[in-house]
Backbone as CSV, one residue per row, in Angstrom:
resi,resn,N_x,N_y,N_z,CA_x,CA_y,CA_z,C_x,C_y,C_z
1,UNK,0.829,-1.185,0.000,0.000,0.000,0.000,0.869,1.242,0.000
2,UNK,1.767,1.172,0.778,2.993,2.485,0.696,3.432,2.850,-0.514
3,UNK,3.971,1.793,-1.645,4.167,2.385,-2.305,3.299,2.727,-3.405
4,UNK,2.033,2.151,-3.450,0.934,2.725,-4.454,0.818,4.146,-4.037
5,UNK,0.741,5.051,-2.738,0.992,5.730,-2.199,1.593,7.008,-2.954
6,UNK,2.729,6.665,-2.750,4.341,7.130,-3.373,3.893,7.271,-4.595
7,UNK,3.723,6.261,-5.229,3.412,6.450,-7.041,2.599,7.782,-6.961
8,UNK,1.465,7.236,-6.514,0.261,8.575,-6.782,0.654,9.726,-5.893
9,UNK,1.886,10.381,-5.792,2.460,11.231,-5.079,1.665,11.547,-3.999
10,UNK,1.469,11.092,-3.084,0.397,11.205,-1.676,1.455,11.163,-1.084
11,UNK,1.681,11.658,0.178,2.700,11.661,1.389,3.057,10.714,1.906
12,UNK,3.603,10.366,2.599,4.004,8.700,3.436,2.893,8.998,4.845
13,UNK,2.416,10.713,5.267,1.914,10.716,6.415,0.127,10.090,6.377
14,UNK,0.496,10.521,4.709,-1.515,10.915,4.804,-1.471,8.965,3.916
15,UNK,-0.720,8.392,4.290,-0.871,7.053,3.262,-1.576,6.213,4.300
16,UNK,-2.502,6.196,4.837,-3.587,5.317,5.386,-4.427,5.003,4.225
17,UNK,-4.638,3.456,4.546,-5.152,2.714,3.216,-6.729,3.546,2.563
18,UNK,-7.638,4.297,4.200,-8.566,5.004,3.810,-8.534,6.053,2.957
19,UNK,-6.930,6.852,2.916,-7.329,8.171,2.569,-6.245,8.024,1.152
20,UNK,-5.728,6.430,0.909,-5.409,6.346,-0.506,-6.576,6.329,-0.838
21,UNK,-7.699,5.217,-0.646,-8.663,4.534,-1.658,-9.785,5.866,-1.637
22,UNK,-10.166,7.144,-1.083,-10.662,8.273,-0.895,-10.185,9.384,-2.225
23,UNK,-8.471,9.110,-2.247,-8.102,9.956,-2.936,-8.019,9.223,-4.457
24,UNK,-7.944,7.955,-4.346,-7.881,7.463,-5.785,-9.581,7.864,-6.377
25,UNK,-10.309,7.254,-5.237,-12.061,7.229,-5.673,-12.468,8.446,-6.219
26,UNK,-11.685,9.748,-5.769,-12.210,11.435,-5.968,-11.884,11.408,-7.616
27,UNK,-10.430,10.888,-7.709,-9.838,11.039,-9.157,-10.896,10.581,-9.757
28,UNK,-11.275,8.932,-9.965,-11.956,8.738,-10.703,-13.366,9.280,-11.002
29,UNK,-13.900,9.933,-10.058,-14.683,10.521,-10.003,-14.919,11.387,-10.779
30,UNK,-13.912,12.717,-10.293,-13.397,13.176,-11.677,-13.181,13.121,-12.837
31,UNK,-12.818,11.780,-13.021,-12.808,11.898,-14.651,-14.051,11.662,-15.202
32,UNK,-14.959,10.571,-14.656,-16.261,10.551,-15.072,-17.033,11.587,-15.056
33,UNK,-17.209,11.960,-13.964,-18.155,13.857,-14.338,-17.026,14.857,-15.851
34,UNK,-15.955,14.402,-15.750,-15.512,15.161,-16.854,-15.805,13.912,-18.380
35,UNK,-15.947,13.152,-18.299,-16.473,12.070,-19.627,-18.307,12.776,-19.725
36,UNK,-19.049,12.560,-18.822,-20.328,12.780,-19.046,-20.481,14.427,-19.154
37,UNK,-19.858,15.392,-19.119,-20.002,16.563,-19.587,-19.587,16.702,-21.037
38,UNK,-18.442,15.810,-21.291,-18.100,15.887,-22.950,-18.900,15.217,-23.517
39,UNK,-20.024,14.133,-22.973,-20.666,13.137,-23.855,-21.803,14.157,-23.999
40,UNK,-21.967,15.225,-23.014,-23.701,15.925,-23.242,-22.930,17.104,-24.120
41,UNK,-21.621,17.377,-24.616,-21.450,18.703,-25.928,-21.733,17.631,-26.584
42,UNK,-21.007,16.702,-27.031,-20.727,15.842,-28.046,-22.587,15.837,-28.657
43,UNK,-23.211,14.963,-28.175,-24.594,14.962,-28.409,-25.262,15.900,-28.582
44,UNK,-25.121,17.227,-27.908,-25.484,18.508,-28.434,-25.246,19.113,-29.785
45,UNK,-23.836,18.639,-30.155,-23.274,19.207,-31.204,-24.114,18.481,-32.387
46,UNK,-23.994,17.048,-31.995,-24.327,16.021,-33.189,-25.736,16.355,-33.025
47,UNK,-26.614,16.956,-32.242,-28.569,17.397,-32.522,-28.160,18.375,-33.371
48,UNK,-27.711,19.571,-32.976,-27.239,20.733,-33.637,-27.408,20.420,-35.264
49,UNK,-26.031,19.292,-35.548,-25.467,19.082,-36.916,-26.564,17.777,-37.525
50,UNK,-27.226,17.304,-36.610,-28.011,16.077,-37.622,-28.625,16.636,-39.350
51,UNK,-29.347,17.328,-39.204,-29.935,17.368,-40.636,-28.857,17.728,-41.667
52,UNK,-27.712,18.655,-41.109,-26.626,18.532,-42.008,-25.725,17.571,-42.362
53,UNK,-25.659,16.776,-41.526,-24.560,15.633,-41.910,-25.774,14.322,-42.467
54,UNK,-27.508,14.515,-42.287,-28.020,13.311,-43.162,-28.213,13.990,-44.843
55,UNK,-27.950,14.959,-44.842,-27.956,15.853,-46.172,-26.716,14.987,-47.162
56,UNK,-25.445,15.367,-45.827,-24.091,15.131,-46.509,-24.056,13.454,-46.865
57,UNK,-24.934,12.811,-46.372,-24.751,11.242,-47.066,-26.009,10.752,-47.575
58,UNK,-26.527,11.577,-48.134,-27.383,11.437,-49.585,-26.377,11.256,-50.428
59,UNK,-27.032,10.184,-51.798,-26.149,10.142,-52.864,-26.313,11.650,-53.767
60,UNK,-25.093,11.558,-54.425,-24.953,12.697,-55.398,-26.243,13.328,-55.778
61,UNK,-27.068,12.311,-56.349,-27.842,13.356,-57.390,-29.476,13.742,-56.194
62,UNK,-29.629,13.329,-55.684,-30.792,13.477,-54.152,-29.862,14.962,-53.509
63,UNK,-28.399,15.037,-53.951,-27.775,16.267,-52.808,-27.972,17.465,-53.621
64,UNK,-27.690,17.259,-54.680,-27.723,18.408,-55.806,-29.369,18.108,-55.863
65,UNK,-30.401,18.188,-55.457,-31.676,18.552,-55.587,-32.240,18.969,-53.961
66,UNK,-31.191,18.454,-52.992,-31.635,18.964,-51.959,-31.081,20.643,-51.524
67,UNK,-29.598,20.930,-52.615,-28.775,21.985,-52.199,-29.918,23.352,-53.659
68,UNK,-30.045,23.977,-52.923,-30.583,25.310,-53.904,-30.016,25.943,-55.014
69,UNK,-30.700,26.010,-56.048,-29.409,26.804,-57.034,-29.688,27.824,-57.463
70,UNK,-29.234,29.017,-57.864,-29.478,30.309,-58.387,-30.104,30.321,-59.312
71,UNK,-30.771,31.128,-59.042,-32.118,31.684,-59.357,-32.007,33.343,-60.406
72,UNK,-32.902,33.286,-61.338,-32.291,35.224,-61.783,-33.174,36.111,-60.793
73,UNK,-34.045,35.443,-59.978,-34.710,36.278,-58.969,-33.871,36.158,-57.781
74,UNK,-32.888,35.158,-57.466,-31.833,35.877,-56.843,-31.123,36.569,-56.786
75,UNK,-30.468,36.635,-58.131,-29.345,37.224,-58.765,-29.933,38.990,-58.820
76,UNK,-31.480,39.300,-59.112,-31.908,40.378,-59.015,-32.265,41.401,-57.127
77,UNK,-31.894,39.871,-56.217,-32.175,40.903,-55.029,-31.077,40.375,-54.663
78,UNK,-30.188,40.247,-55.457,-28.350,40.178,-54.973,-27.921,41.668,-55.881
79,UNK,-28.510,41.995,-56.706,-28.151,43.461,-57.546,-29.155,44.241,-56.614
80,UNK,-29.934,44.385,-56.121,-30.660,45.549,-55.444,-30.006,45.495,-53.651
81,UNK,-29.658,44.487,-53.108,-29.021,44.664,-52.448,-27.767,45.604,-52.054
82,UNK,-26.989,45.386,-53.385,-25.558,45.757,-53.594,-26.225,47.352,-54.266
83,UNK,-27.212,47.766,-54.717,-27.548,49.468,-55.034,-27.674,50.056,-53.587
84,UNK,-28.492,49.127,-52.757,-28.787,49.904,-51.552,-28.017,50.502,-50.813
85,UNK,-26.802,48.851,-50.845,-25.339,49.313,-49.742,-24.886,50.657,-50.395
86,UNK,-24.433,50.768,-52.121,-23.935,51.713,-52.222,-25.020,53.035,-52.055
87,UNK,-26.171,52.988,-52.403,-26.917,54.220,-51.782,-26.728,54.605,-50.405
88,UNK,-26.557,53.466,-49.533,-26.262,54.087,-48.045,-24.762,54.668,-47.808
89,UNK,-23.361,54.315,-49.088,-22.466,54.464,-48.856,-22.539,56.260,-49.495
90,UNK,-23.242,56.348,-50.100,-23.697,57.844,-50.936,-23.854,58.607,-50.352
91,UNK,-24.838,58.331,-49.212,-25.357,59.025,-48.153,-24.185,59.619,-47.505
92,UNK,-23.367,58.998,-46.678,-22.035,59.357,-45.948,-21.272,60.104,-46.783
93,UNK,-21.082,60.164,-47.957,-20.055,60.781,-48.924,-20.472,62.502,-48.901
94,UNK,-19.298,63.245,-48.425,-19.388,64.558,-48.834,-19.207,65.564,-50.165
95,UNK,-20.512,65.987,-50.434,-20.287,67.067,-51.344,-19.403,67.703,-51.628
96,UNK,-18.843,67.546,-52.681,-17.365,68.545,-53.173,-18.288,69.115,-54.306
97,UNK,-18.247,70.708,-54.491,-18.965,71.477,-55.469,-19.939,71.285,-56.118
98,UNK,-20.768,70.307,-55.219,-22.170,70.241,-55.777,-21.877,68.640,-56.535
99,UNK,-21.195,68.175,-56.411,-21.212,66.009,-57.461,-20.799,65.411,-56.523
100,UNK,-21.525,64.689,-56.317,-21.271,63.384,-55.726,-19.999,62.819,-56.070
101,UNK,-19.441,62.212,-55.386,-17.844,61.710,-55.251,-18.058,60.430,-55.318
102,UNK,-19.077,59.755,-55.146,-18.971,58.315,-54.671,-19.667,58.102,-56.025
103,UNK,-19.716,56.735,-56.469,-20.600,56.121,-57.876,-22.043,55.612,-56.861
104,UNK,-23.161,56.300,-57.287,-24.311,55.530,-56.940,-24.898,54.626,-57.884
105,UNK,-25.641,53.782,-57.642,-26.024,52.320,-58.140,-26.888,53.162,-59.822
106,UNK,-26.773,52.383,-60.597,-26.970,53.043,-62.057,-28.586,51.884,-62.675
């Protein structure tokens, strides 16, 4: 028992067989409350990610009908988007002799 003791760097004073098998029992203890806190991210993560990763093992042609594809009615509130930003960037721009300095959306 002394030297299991010694190994697990415990003192020679405090090496009563109670307050090894106390201090080994805490460790393990420890590690299990630290296993069941990583098993409840782990499972969190994988609820989180389920519908994405049953997406990712569809075959090819089920993925390319499940993934969205551009659209010209996207492509048109991806161009009115990009007028607005620069209209709001217009806004901020100071008047030099009466013209606008900045290019607003055309």
């Amino acid at each position: 028992m002394l030297a299991t003791c010694i190994v697990a760097n415990v003192s020679e004073s405090s090496c009563l067989p109670l307050n090894c098998y106390l201090t080994e029992a805490n460790k393990y203890q420890t590690i299990i409350e630290n296993a069941q806190k990583a098993d409840g991210i782990v499972r969190q993560k994988y609820h989180e990610s389920k519908r994405g990763i049953q997406l990712l093992c569809l075959p090819e042609n089920e993925l390319k009908k499940a993934v969205p594809s551009a659209s010209p009615v996207a492509s048109l509130r991806d161009h009115e988007a990009s007028c607005l930003s620069q209209l709001l960037r217009c806004k901020n721009v100071v008047a030099i002799g009466g013209v606008w300095e900045a290019p607003c959306c055309s």
